[in-house]
C-alpha angles and dihedrals in degrees: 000000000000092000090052086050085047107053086040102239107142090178095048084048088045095049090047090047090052094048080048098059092043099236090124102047100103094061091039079061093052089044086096095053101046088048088056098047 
């Protein structure tokens, strides 16, 4: 988290805090199966 406030990237801190808190995670687990259609 600190490296992401650091560099300055708010969509990058906002994107980790969302994986963080899992509500993401579904499509994290599809993320396999997109990438192979």
């Amino acid at each position: 988290m600190a490296a992401t406030r650091s560099a300055g990237s708010e969509s990058q801190q906002e994107m980790l805090e969302t994986l963080i808190t899992g509500r993401r995670l579904r499509d994290i687990t599809d993320l396999p199966f997109d990438l192979a259609a």
